[in-house]
PQR file of N, CA, C, O and H, with PARSE charges and radii, in Angstrom:
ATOM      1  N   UNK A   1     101.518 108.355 126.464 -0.4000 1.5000
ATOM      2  CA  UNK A   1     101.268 109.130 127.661 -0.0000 2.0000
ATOM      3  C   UNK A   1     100.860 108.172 128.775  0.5500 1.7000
ATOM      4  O   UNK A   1      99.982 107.331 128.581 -0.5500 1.4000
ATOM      5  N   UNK A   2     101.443 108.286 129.848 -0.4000 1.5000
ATOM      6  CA  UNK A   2     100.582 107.846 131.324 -0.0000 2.0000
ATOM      7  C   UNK A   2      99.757 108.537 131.840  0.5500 1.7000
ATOM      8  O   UNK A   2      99.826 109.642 132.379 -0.5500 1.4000
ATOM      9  H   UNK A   2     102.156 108.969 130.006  0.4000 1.0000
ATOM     10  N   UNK A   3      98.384 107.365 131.537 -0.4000 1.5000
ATOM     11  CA  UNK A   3      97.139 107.903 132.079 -0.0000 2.0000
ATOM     12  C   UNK A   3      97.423 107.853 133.836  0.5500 1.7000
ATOM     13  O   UNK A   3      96.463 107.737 134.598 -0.5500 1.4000
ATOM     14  H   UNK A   3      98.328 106.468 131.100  0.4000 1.0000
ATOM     15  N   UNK A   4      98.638 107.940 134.279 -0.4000 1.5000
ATOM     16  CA  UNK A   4      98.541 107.846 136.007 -0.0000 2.0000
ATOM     17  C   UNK A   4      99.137 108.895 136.272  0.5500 1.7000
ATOM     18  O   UNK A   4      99.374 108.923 137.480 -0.5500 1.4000
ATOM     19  H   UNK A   4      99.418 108.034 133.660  0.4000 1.0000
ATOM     20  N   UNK A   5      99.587 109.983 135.633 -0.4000 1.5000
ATOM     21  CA  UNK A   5     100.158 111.129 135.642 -0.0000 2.0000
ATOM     22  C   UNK A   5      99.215 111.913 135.695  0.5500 1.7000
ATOM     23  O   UNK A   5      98.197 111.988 135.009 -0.5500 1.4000
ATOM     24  H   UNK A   5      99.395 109.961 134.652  0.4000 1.0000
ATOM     25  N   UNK A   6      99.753 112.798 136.946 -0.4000 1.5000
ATOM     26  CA  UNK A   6      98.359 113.818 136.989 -0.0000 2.0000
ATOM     27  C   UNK A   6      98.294 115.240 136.208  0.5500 1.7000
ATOM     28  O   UNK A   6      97.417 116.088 136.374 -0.5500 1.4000
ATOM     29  H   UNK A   6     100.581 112.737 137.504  0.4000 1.0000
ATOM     30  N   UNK A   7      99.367 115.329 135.348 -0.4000 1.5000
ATOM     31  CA  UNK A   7      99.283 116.147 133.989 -0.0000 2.0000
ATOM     32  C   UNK A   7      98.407 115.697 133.216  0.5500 1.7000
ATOM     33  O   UNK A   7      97.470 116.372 132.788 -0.5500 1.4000
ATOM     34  H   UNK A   7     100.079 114.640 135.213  0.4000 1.0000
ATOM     35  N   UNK A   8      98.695 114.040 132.849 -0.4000 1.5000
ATOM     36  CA  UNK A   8      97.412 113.856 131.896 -0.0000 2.0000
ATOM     37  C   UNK A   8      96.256 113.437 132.348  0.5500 1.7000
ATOM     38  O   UNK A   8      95.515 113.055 131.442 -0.5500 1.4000
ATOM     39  H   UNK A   8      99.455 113.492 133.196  0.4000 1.0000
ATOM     40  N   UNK A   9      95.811 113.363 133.427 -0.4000 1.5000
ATOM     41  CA  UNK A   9      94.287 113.330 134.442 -0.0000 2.0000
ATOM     42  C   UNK A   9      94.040 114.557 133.822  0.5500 1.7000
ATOM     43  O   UNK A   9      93.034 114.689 133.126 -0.5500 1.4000
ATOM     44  H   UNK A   9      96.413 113.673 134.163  0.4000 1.0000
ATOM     45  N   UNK A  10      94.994 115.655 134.022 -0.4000 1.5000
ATOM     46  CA  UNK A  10      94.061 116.616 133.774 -0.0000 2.0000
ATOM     47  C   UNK A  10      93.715 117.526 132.642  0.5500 1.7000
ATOM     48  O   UNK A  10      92.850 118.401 132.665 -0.5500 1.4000
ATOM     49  H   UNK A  10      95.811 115.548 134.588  0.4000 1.0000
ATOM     50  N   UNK A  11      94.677 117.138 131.425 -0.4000 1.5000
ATOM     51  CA  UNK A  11      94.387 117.042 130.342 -0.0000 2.0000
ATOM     52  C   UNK A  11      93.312 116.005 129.837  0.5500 1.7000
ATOM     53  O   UNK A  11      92.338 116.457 129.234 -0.5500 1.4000
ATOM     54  H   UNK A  11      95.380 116.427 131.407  0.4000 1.0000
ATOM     55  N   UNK A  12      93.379 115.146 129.965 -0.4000 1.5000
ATOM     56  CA  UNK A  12      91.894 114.087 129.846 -0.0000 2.0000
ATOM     57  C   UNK A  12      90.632 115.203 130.176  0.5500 1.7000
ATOM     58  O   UNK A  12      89.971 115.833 129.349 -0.5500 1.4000
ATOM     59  H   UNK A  12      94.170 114.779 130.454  0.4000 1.0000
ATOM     60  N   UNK A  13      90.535 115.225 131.575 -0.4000 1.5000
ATOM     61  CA  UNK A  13      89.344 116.314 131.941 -0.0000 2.0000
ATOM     62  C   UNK A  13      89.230 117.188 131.432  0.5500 1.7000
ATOM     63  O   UNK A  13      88.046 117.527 131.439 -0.5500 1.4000
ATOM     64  H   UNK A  13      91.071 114.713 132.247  0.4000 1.0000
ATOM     65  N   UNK A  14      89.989 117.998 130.805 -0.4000 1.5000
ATOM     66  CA  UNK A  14      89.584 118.913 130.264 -0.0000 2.0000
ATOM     67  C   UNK A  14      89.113 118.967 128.681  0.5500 1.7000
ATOM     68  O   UNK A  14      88.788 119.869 127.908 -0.5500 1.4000
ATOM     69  H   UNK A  14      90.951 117.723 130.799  0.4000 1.0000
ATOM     70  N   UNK A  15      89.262 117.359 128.593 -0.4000 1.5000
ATOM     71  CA  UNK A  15      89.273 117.426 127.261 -0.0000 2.0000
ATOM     72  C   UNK A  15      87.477 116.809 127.406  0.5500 1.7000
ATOM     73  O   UNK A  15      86.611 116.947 126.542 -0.5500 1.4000
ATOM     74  H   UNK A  15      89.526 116.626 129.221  0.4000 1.0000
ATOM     75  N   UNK A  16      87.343 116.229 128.563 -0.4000 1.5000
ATOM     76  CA  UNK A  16      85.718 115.414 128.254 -0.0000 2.0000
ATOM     77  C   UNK A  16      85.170 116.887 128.861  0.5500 1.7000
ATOM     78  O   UNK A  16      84.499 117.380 127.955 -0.5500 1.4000
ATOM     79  H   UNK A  16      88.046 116.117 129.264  0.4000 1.0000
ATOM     80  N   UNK A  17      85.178 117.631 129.817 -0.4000 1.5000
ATOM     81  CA  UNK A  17      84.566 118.829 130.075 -0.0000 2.0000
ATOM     82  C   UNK A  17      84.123 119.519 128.962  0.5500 1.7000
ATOM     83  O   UNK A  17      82.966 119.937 128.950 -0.5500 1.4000
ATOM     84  H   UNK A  17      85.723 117.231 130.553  0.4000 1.0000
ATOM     85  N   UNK A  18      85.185 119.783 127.620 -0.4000 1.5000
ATOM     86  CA  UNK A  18      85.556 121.055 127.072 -0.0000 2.0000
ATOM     87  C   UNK A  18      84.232 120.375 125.855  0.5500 1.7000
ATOM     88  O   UNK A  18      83.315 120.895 125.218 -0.5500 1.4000
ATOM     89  H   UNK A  18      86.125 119.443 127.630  0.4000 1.0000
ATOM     90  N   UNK A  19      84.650 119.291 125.968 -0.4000 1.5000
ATOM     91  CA  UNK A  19      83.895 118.440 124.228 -0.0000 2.0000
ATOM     92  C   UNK A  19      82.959 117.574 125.042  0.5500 1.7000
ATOM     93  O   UNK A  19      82.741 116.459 124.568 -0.5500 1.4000
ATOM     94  H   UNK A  19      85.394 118.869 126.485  0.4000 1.0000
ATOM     95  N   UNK A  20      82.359 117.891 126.194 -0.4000 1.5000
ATOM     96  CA  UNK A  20      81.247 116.736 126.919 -0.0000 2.0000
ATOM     97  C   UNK A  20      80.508 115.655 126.339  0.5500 1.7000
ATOM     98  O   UNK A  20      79.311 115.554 126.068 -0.5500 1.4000
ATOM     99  H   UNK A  20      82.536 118.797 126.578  0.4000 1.0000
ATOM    100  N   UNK A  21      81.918 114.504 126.143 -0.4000 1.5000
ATOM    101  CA  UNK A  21      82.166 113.462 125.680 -0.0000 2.0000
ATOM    102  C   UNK A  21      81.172 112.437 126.522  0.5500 1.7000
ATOM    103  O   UNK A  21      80.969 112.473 127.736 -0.5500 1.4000
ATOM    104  H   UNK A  21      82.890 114.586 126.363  0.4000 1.0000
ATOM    105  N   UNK A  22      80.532 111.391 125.434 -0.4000 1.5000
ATOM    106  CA  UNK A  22      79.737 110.777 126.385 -0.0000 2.0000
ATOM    107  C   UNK A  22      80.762 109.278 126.786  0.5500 1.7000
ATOM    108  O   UNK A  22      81.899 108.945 126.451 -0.5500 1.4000
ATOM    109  H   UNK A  22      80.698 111.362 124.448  0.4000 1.0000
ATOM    110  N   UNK A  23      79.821 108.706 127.561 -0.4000 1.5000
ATOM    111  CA  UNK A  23      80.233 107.554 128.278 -0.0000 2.0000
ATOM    112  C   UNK A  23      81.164 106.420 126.974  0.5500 1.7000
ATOM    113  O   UNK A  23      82.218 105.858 127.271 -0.5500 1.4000
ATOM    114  H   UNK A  23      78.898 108.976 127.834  0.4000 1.0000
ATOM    115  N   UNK A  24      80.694 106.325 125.989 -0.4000 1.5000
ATOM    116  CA  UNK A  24      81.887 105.515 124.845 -0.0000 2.0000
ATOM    117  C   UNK A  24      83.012 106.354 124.621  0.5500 1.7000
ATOM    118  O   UNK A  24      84.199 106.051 124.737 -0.5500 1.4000
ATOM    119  H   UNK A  24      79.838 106.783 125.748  0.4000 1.0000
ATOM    120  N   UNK A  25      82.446 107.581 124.244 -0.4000 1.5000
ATOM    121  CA  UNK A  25      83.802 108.568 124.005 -0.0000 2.0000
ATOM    122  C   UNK A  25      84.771 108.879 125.211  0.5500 1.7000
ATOM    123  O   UNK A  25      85.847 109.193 124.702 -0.5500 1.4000
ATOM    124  H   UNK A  25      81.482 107.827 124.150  0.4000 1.0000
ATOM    125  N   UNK A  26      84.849 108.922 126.391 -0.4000 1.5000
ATOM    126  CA  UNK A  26      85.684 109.028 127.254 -0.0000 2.0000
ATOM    127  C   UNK A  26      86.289 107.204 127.975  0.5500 1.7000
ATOM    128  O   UNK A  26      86.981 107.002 128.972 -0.5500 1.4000
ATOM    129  H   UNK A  26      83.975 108.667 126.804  0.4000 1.0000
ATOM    130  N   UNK A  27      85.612 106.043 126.875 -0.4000 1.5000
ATOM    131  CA  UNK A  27      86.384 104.945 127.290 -0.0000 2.0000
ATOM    132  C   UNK A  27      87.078 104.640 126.016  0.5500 1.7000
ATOM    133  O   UNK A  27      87.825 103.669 125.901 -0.5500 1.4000
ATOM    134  H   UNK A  27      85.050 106.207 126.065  0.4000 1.0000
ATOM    135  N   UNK A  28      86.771 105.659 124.855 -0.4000 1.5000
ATOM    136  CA  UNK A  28      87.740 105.305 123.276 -0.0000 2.0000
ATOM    137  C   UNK A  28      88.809 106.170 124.264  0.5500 1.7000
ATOM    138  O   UNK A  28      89.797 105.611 124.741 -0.5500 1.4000
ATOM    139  H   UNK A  28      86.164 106.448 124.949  0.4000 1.0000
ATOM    140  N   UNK A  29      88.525 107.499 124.500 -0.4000 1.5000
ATOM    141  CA  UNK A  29      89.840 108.293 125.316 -0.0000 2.0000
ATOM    142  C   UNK A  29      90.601 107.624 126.091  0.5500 1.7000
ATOM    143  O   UNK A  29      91.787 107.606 125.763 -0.5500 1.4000
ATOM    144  H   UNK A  29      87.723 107.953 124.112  0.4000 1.0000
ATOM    145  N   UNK A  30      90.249 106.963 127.188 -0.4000 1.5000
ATOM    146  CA  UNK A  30      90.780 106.642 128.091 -0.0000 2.0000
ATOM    147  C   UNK A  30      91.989 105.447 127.426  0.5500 1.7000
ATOM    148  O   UNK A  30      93.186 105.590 127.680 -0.5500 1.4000
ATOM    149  H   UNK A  30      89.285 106.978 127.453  0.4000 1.0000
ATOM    150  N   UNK A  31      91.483 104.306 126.575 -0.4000 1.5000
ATOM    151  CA  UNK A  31      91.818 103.400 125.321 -0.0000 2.0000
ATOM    152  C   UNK A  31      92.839 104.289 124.576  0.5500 1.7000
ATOM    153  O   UNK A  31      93.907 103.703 124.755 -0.5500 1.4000
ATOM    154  H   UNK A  31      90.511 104.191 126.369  0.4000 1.0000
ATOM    155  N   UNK A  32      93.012 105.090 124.038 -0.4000 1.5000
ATOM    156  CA  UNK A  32      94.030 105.767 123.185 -0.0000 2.0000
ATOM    157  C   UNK A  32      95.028 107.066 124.123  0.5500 1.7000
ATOM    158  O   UNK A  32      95.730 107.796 123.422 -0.5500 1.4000
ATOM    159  H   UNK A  32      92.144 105.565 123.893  0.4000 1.0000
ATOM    160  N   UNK A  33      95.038 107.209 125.092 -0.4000 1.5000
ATOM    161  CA  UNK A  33      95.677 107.692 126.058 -0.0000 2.0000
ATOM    162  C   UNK A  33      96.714 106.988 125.883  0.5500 1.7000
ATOM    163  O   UNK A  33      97.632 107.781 125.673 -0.5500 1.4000
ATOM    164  H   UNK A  33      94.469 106.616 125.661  0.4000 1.0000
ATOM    165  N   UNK A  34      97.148 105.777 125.846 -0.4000 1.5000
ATOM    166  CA  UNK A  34      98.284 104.929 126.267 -0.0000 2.0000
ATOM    167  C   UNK A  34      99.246 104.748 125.021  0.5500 1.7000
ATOM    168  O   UNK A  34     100.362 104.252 125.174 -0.5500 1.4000
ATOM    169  H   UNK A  34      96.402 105.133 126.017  0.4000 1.0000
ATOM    170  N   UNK A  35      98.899 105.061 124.090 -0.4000 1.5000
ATOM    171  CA  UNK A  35      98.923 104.945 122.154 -0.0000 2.0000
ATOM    172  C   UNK A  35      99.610 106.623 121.852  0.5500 1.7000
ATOM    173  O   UNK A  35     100.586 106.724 121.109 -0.5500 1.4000
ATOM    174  H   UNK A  35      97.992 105.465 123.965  0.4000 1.0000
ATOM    175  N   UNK A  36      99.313 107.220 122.163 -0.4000 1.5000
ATOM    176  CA  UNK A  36      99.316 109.036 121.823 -0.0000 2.0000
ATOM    177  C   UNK A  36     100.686 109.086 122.350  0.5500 1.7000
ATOM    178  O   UNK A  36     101.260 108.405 123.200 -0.5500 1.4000
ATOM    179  H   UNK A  36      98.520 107.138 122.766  0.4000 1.0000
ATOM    180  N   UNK A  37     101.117 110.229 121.504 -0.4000 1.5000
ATOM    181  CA  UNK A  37     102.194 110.784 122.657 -0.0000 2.0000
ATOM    182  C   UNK A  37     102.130 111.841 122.783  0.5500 1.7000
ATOM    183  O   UNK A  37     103.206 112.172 123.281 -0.5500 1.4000
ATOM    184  H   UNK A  37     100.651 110.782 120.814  0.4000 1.0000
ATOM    185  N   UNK A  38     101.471 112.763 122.641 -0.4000 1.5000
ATOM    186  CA  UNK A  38     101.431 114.015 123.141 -0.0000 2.0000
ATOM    187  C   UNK A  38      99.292 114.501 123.148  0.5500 1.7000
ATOM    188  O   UNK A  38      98.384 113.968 122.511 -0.5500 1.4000
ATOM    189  H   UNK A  38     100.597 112.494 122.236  0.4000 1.0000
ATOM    190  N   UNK A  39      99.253 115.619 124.108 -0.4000 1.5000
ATOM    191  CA  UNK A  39      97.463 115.415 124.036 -0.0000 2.0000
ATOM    192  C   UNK A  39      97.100 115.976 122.503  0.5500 1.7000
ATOM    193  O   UNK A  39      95.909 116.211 122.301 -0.5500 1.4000
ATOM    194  H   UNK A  39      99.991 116.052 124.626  0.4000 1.0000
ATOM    195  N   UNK A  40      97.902 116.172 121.569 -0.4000 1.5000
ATOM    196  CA  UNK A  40      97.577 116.700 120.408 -0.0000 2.0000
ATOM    197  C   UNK A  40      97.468 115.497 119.345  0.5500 1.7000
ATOM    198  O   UNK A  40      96.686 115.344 118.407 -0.5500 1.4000
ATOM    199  H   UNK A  40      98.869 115.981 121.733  0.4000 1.0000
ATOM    200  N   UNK A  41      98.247 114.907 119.692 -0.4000 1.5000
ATOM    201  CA  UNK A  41      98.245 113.127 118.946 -0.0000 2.0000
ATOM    202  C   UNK A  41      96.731 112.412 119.469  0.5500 1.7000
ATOM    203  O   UNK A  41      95.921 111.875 118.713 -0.5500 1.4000
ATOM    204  H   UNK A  41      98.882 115.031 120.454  0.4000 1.0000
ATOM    205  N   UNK A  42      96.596 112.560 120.948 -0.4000 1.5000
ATOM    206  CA  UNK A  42      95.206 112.531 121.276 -0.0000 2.0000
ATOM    207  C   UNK A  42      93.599 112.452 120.842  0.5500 1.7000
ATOM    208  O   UNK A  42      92.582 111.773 120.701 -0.5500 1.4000
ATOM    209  H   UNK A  42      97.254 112.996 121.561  0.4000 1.0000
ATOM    210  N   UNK A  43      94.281 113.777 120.752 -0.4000 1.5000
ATOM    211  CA  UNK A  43      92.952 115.085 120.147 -0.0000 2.0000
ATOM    212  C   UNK A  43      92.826 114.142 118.537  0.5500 1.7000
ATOM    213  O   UNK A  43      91.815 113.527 118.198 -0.5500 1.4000
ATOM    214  H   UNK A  43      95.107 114.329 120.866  0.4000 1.0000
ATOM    215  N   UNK A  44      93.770 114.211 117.939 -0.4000 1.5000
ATOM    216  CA  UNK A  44      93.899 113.744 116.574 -0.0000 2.0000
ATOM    217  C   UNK A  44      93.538 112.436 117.109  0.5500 1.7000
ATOM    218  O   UNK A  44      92.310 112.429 117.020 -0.5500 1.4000
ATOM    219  H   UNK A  44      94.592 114.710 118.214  0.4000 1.0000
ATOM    220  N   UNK A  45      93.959 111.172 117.684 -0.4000 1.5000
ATOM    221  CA  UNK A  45      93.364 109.699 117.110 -0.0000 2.0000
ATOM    222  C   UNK A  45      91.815 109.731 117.747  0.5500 1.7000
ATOM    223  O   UNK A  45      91.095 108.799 117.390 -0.5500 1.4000
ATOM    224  H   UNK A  45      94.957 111.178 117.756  0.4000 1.0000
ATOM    225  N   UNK A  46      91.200 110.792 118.722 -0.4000 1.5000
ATOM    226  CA  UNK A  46      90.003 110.702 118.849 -0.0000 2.0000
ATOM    227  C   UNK A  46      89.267 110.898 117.633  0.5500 1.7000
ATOM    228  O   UNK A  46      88.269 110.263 117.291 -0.5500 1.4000
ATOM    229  H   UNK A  46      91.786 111.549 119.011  0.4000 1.0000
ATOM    230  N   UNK A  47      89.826 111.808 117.019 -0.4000 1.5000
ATOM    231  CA  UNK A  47      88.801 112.352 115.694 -0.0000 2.0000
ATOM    232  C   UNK A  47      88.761 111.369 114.850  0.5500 1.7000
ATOM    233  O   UNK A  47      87.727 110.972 114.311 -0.5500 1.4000
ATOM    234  H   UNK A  47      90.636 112.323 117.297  0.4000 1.0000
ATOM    235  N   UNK A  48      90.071 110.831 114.647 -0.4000 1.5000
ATOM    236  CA  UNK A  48      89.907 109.431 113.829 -0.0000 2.0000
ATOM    237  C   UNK A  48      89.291 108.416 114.086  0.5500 1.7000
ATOM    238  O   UNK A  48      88.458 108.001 113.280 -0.5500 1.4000
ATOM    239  H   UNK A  48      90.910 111.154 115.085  0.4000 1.0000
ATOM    240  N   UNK A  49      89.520 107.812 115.172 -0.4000 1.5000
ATOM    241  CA  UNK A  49      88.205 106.702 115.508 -0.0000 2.0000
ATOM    242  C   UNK A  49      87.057 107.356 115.462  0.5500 1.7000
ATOM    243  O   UNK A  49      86.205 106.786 114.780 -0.5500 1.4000
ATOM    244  H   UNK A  49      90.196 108.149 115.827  0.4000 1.0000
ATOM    245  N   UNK A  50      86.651 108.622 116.080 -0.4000 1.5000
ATOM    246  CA  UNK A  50      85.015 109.217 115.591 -0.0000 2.0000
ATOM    247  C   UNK A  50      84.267 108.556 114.228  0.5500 1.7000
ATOM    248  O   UNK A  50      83.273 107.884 113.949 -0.5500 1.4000
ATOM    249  H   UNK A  50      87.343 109.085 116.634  0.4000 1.0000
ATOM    250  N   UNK A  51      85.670 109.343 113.424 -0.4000 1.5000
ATOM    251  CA  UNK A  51      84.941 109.298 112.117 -0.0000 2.0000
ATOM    252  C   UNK A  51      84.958 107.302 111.725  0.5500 1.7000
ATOM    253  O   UNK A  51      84.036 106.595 111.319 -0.5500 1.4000
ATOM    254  H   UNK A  51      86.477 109.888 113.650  0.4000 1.0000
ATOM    255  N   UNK A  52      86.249 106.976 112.030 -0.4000 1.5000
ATOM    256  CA  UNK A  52      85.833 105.430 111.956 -0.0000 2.0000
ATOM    257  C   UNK A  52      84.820 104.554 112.024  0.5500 1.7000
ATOM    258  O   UNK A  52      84.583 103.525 111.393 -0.5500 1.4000
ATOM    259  H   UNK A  52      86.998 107.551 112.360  0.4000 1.0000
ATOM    260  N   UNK A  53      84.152 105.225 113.048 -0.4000 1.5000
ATOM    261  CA  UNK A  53      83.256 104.310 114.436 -0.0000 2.0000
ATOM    262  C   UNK A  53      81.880 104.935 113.878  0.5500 1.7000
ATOM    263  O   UNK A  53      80.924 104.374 114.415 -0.5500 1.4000
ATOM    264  H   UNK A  53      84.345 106.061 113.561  0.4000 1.0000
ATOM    265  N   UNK A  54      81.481 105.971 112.921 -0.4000 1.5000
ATOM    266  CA  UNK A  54      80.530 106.270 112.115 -0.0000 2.0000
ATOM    267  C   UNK A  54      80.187 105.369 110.770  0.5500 1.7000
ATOM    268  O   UNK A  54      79.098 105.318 110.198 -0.5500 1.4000
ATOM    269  H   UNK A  54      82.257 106.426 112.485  0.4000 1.0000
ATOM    270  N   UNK A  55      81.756 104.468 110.314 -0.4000 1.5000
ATOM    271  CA  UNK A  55      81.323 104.147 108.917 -0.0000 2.0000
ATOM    272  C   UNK A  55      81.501 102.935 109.047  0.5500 1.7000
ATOM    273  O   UNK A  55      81.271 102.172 108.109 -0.5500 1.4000
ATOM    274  H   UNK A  55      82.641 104.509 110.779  0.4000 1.0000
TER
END
């Protein structure tokens, strides 16, 4: 996905709004934006680094 597309600006936002992601979690987002290809691939490699970035 292009994070310079203002489809996914605003999918991003809604995704740190919806899950009020703190300041690491919206720069892992911003970091895997470019990797994803759809915001559901997204949604999914956030959860995975979560749980990563715990163990």
């Amino acid at each position: 996905m292009n994070i310079n597309d203002e489809i996914v600006l605003k999918k991003i936002n809604r995704l740190i709004a919806t899950d009020r992601l703190n300041k690491n979690q919206i720069l892992q987002l911003v970091n895997l934006v470019s990797i994803s290809k759809s915001i559901n691939e997204l949604e999914e490699n956030m959860k995975w680094e979560t749980f990563k970035s715990k163990y």
